[in-house]
C-alpha positions in Angstrom: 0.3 11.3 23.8 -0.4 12.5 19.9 0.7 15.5 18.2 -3.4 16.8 17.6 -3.0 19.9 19.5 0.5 21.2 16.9 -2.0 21.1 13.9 -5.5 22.0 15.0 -6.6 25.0 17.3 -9.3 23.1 19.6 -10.4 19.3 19.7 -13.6 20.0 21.9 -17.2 21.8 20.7 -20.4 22.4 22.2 -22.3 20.6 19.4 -21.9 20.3 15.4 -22.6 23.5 15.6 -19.6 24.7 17.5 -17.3 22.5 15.0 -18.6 23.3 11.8 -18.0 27.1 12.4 -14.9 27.0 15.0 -12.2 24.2 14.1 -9.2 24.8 12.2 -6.2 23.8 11.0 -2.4 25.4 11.7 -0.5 24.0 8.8 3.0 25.5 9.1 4.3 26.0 6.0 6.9 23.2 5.8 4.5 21.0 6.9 6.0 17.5 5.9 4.0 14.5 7.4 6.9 11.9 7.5 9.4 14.3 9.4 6.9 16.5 11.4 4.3 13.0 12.6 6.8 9.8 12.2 9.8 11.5 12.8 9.0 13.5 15.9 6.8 10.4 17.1 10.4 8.8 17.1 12.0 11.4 18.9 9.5 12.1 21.8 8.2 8.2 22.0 10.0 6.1 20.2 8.7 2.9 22.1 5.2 4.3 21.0 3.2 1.7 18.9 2.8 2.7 14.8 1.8 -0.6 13.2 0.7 -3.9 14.3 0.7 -6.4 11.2 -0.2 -10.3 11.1 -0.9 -12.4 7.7 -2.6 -15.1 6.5 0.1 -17.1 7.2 0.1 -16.6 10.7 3.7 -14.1 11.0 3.2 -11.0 12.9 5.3 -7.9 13.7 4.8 -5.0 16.0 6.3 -1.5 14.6 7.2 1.4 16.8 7.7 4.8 15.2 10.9 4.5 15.8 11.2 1.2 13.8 9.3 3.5 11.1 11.8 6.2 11.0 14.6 3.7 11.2 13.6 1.4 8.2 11.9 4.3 6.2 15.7 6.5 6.6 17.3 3.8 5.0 14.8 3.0 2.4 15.2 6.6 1.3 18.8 6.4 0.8 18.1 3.5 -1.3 16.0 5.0 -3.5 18.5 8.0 -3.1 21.5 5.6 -4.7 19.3 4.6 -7.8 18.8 8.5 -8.8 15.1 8.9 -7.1 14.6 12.5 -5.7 12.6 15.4 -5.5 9.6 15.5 -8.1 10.6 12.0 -9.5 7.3 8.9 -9.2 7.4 5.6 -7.9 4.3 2.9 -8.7 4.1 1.3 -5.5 2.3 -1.8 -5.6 2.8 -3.7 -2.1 -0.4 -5.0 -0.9 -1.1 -5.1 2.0 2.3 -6.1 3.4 4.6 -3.5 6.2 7.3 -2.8 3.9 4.3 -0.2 1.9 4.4 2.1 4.9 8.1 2.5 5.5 8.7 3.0 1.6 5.8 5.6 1.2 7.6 7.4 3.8 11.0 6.9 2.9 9.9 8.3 -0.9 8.3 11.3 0.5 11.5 12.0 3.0 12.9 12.6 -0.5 10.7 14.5 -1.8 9.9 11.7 -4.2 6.0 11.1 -5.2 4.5 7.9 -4.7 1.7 6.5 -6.7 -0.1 3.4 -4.9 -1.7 0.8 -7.2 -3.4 -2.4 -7.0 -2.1 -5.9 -7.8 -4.5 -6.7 -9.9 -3.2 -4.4 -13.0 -2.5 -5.9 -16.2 0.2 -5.2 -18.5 -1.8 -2.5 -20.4 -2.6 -0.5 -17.3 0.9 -0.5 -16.2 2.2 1.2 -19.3 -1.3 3.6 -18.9 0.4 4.5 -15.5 4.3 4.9 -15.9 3.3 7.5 -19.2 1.1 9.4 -17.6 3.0 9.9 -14.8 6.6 9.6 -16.0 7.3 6.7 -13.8 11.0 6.0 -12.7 10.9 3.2 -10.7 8.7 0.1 -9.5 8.2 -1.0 -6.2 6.0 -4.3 -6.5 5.7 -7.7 -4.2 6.7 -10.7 -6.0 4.3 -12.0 -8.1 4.7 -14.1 -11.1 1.8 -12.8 -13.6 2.2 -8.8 -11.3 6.1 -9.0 -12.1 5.3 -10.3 -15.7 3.2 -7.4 -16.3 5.6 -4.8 -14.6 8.6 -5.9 -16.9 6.5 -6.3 -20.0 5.4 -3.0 -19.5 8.3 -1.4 -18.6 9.8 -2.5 -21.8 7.4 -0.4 -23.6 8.3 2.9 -21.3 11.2 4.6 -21.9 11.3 6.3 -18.1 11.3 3.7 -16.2 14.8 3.0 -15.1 14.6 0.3 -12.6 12.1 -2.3 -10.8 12.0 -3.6 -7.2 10.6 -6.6 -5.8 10.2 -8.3 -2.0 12.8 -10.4 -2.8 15.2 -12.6 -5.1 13.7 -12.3 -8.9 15.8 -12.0 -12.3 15.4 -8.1 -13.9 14.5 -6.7 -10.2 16.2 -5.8 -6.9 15.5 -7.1 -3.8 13.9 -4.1 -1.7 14.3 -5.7 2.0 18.3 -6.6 1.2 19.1 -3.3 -0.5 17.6 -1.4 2.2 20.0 -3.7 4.6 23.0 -2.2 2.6 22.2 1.2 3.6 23.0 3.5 6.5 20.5 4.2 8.9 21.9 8.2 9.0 19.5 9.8 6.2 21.4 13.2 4.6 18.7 15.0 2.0 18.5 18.5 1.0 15.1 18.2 0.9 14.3 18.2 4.4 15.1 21.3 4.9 13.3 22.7 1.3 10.0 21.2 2.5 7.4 22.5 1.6 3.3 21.9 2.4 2.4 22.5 -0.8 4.5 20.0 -2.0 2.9 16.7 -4.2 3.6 13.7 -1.6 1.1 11.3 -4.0 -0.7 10.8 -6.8 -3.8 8.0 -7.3 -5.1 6.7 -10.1 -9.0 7.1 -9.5 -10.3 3.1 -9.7 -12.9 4.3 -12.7 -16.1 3.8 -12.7 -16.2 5.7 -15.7 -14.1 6.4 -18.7 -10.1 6.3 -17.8 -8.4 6.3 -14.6 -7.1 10.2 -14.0 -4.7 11.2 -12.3 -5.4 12.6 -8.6 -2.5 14.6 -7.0 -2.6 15.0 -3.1 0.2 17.4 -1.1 1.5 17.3 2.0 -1.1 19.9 2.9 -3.9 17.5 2.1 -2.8 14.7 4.7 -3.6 17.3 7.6 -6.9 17.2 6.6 -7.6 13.5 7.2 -7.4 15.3 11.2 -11.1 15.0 10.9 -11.4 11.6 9.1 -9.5 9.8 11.9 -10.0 11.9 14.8 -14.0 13.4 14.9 -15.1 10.4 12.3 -13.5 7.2 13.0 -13.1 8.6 16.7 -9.6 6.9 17.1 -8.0 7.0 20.2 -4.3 7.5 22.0 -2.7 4.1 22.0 -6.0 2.7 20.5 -5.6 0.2 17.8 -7.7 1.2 14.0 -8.3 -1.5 11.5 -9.4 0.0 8.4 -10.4 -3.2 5.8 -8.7 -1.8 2.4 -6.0 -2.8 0.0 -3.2 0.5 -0.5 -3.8 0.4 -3.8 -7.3 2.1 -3.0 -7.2 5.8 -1.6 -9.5 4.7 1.1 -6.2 3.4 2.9 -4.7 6.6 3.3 -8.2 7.5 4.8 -8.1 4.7 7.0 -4.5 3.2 7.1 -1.9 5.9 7.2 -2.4 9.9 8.1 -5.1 10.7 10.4 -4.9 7.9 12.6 -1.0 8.3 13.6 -1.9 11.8 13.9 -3.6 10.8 16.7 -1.5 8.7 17.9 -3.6 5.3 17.4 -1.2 2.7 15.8 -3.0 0.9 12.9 -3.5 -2.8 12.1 -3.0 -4.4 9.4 -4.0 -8.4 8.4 -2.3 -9.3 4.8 -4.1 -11.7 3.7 -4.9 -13.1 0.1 -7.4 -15.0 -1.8 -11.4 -14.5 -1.0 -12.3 -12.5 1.7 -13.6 -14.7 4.3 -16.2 -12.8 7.4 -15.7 -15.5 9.8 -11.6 -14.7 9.3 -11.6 -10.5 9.6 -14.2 -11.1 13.3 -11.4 -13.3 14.9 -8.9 -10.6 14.2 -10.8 -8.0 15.6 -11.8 -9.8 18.9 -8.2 -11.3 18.9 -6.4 -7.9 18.8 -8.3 -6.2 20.3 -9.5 -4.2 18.0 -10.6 -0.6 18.9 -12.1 1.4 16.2 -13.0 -0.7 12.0 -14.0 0.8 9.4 -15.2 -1.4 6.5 -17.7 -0.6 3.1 -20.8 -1.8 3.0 -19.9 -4.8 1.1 -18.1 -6.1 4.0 -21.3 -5.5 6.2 -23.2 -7.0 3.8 -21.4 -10.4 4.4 -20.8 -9.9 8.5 -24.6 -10.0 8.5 -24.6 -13.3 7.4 -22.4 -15.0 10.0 -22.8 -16.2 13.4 -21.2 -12.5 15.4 -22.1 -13.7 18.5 -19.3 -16.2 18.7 -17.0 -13.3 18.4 -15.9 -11.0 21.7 -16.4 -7.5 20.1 -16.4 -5.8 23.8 -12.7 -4.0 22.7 -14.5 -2.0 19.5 -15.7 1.6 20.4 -16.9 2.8 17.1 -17.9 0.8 14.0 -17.6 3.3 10.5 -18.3 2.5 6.6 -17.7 5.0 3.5 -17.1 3.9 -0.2 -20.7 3.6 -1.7 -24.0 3.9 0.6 -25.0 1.7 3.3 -28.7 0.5 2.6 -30.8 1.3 6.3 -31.5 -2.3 6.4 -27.8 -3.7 6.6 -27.3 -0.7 9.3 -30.4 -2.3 11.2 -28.9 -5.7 11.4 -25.6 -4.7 12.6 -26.9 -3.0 15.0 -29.1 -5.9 16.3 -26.5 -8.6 16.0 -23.4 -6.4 17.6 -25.2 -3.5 19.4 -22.6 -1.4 17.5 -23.9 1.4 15.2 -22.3 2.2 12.0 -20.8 5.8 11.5 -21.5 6.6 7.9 -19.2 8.7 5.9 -18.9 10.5 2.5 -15.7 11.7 0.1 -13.6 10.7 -3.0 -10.4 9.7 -3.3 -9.9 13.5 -4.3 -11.1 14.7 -0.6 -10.5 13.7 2.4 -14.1 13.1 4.6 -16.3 15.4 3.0 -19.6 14.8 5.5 -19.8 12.4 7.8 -22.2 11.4 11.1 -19.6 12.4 13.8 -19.9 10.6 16.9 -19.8 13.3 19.1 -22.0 15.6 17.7 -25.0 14.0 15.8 -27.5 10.6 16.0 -27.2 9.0 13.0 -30.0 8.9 10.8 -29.3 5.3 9.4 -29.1 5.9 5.1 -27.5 9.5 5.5 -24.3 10.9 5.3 -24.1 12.6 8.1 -23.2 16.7 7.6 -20.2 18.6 6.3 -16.7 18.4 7.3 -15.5 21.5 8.8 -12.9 21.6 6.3 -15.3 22.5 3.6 -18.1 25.0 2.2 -20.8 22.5 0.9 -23.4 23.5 -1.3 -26.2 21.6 -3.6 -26.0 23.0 -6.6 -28.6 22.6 -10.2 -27.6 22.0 -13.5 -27.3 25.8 -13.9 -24.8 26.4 -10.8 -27.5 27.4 -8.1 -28.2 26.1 -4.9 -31.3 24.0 -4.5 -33.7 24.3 -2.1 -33.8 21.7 1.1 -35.7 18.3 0.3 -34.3 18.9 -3.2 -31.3 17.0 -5.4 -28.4 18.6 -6.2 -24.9 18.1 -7.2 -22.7 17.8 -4.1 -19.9 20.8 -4.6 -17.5 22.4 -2.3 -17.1 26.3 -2.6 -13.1 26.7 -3.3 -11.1 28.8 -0.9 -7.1 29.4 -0.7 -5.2 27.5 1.1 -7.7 24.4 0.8 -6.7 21.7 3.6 -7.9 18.2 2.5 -8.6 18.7 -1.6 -7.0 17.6 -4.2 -4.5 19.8 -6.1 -5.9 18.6 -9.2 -5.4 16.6 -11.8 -1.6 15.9 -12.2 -0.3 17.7 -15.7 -3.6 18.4 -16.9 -5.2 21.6 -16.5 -7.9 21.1 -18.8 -9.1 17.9 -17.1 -9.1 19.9 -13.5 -11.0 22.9 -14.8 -13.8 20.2 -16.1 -14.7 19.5 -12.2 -12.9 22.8 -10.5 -14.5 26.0 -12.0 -17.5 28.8 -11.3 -15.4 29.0 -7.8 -16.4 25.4 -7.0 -15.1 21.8 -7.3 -18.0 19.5 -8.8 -17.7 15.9 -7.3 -20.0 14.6 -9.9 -22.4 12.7 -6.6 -26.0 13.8 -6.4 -27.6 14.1 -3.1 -30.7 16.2 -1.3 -30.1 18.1 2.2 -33.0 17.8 4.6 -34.5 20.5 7.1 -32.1 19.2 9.7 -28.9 19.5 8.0 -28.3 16.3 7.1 -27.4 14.7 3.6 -28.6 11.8 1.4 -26.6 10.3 -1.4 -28.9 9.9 -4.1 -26.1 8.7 -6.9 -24.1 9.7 -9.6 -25.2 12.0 -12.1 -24.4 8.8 -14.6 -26.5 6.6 -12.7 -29.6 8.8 -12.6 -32.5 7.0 -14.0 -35.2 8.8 -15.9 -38.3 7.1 -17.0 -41.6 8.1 -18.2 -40.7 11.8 -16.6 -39.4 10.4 -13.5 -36.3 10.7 -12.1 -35.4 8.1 -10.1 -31.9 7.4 -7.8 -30.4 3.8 -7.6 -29.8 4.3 -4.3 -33.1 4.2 -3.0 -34.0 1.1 -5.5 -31.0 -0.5 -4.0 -32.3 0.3 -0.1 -35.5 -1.1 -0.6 -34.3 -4.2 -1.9 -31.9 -5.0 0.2 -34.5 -5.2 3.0 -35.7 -8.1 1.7 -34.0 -12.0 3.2 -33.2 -13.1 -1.0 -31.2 -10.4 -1.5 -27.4 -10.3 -0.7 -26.3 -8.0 -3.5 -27.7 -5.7 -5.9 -26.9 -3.1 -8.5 -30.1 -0.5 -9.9 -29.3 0.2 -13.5 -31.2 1.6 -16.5 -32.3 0.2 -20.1 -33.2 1.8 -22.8 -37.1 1.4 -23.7 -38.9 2.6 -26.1 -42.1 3.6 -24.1 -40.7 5.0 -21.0 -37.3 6.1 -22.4 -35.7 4.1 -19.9 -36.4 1.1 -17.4 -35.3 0.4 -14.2 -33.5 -3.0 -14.3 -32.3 -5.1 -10.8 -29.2 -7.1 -11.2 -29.0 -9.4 -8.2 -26.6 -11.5 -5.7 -29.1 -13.9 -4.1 -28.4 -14.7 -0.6 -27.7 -18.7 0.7 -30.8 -20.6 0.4 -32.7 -18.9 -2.5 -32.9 -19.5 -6.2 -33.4 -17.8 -9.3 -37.4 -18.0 -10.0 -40.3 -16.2 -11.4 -42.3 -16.5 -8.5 -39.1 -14.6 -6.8 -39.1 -11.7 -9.1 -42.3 -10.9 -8.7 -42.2 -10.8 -4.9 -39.2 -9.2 -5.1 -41.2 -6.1 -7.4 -44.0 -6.0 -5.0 -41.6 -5.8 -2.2 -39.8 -2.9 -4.0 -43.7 -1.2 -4.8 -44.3 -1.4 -1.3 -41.2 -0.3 0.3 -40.9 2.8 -1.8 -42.9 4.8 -4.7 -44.6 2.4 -6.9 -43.1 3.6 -9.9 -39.2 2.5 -9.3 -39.7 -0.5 -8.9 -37.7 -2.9 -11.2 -39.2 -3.9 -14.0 -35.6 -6.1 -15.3 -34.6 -8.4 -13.1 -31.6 -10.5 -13.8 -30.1 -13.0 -11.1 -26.1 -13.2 -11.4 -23.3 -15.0 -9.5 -21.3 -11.4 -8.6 -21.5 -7.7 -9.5 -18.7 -6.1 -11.3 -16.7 -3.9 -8.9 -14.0 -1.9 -9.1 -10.7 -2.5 -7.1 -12.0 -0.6 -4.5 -14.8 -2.5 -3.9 -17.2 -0.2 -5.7 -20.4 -1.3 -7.5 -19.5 -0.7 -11.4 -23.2 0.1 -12.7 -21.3 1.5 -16.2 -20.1 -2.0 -16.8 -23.6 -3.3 -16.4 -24.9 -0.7 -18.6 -22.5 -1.6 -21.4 -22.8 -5.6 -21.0 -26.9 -4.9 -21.4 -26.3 -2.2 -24.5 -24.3 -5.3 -26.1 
């Protein structure tokens, strides 16, 4: 059983049509995700599957909601007996290991706000963080350069008042043996002043470009990831989902947290560490049975080049990908190699799934993004505001309505930073993309990574497609350089795939492929070979950085 049918008026349509125009949300007004989904899970089913975690190490647990509630109510008075409550933040930096989801809820049965974040931070971007936000406390696993940086910067921030840790470490308390110490009977005001509209997190966005801001998401919003998990990932009663992502990434409360208990599918987690390894993340699916995965591209990009037919994928329904665009010619190989086709979806870590190629309701076009999310009015809009005519390239925007289930707030304490991407009655996600006669969407780029030479204005994305069909190419990243001539030329940093080697012989049949595959004119005339690309901690493709190295 799942709780679907309290939070959404129908779960079955005629067509796209029919869901587009007809579903909606019922958010009661003290919606609170953590009391309303865990807790009543615990209640009606407590023997119900939540979690099912395994490392690298070859430990495993199984979590029931009512282990969830259990752990997470005494978390909460933890945090409760060091002074955390309503309105107060909490950097949670925990990996991929169980103890993130019992303390996310066990802050927001509080009323607390979390704010996940990566490992991988460094002192700077810590005290970045805990003064933006006014951080209180630190929740981290125990790290020796991660803890460093967390008590270095902490030094430096006059907020923060105390740091936790997995475990025994000098400056820090132990997070599993102070939540041992606590009763399992959770009193808190603010369960019964709940509110929907109330912050439950805030996310630094990963920045591709210029600082990290700060994105602030309510209770309200986790009702919309309804249609991530449910009509997009299709996840199932009792099903198990494995999104790939790290919590310090958004994409995990796409993929990891709200939708997918909402339907009652428990989630899996694997914790493992060090370079990601194809071969690794295949036995886990066919070992557990895996029912629904969602990956980026990225992690396509490698699956291609391993042996999937030594792997028993028969227990996977529906195979999905979102983060950056999947190039046709990955889709085509996945789709040979497991018979499974990949269910492309769209949104920022300040939406929930904005379009998307439902399963029930469209064939995917292989390169689109499917069409809109019911949750939202999409329109294609020029540089002066308008809408732009089918076949043409607009800015991706949402019309703004009130109550707005699955968007952002905006940006935490900073009014004039929200009313640079929410104004004119829209919000302005910055992503460039052309609607064809059908309905359906394709992600041209962002308006930074536009290309515009001798006149021409030219997409990465469709640079990026065309090489990617070729057998040399495992990466690649479409960038622009400044020439005097053309204004700007289109440049091709590469990954090259096992077997192949840096040449000029290869260049060149890499730009005729590219001429051939596509207009003539965007092909890259720069071609530089390299061991990675620069990404951000999301896994996303950081053309800025590329731009800057070449400008140096």
């Amino acid at each position: 059983m799942n709780l679907l049918d309290r939070f959404t008026n129908r779960l079955s349509f005629r067509d796209y049509d029919d869901f587009y125009a007809n579903f909606r949300l019922i958010v009661p007004e003290n919606f609170h995700f953590a009391y309303d989904v865990v807790d009543e899970y615990a209640a009606i089913a407590p023997e119900k599957r939540a979690m099912v975690w395994c490392d690298d190490l070859g430990d495993e647990r199984i979590f029931t909601f009512a282990d969830i509630k259990r752990i997470s109510d005494k978390a909460a008075n933890f945090f409760l007996s060091r002074g955390i409550g309503r309105g107060d933040t909490v950097v949670v930096i925990l990996q991929r290991r169980h103890e993130y989801w019992t303390t996310l809820m066990a802050l927001a049965k509080i009323g607390a706000i979390a704010i996940p974040a990566t490992h991988m931070l460094m002192e700077k971007d810590l005290v970045y963080r805990m003064q933006k936000a006014d951080v209180k406390m630190v929740v981290s696993v125990n790290d020796d350069e991660l803890c460093e940086n967390i008590a270095r910067a902490a030094e430096k921030v006059a907020s923060v008042q105390t740091l936790v840790t997995l475990g025994k470490r000098e400056g820090f308390l132990d997070l599993t043996e102070e939540t041992e110490k606590q009763s399992e009977t959770l009193c808190t005001p603010y369960k019964e002043e709940r509110s929907a509209d109330d912050i439950t997190l805030l996310y630094f966005t990963s920045g591709t470009t210029g600082l990290p801001k700060m994105v602030c998401l309510s209770e309200r919003y986790t009702l919309g990831h309804i249609v991530t998990a449910r009509f997009w990932h299709h996840c199932i009663d009792d099903g198990l989902h494995f999104t790939l992502a790290e919590t310090g990434w958004a994409k995990a409360s796409w993929g990891k947290l709200f939708g997918q208990w909402l339907c009652g599918s428990a989630i899996f987690v694997y914790d493992f560490h060090g370079k990601f390894e194809p071969d690794d993340l295949m036995n886990h699916i066919a070992k557990y049975r895996i029912t629904t995965f969602c990956a980026p591209p990225t992690v396509y990009r490698f699956m291609i080049k391993t042996d999937l037919s030594k792997y028993d994928l028969s227990s996977v329904r529906y195979m999905m990908t979102a983060g950056e665009a999947l190039n046709p010619e990955i889709y085509r190989k996945i789709v040979m190699k497991t018979g499974h086709k990949i269910y492309e979806g769209f949104g920022q870590t300040e939406t929930t799934v904005v379009c998307a190629t439902f399963p029930d309701y469209m064939e995917i076009r292989p390169g689109s993004m499917g069409k809109p999310s019911p949750l939202y009015n999409v329109q294609l809009l020029d540089d002066e505001g308008r809408p732009v005519e089918p076949g043409m390239t607009g800015e991706i925007c949402i019309r703004l309505r009130e109550p707005q289930e699955g968007l952002f707030d905006g940006y935490y304490r900073d009014d004039a930073l929200t009313h640079t991407v929410k104004y004119d009655g829209y919000y302005h996600l910055g992503d460039l993309a052309f609607c064809d006669s059908d309905g359906y969407y394709w992600f041209v780029g962002r308006k930074d990574d536009i290309i515009k030479s001798s006149g021409y204005r030219i997409g990465p994305f469709e640079v990026e497609s065309a090489l990617m069909e070729h057998p040399a190419v495992l990466e690649c990243a479409i960038t622009a350089v400044p020439d005097e001539l053309r204004g700007q030329l289109v440049k091709a940093t590469i990954v090259l795939a096992r077997g192949y080697a840096p040449s000029d012989e290869l260049v060149k049949e890499l730009q005729n492929h590219v001429k051939k595959t596509t207009a003539p004119y965007k092909y890259p005339r720069v071609v530089e070979f390299v061991e990675e690309l620069p990404k951000t901690i999301s896994g996303k493709i950081r053309r800025v950085q590329i731009r800057e190295q070449d400008a140096r």
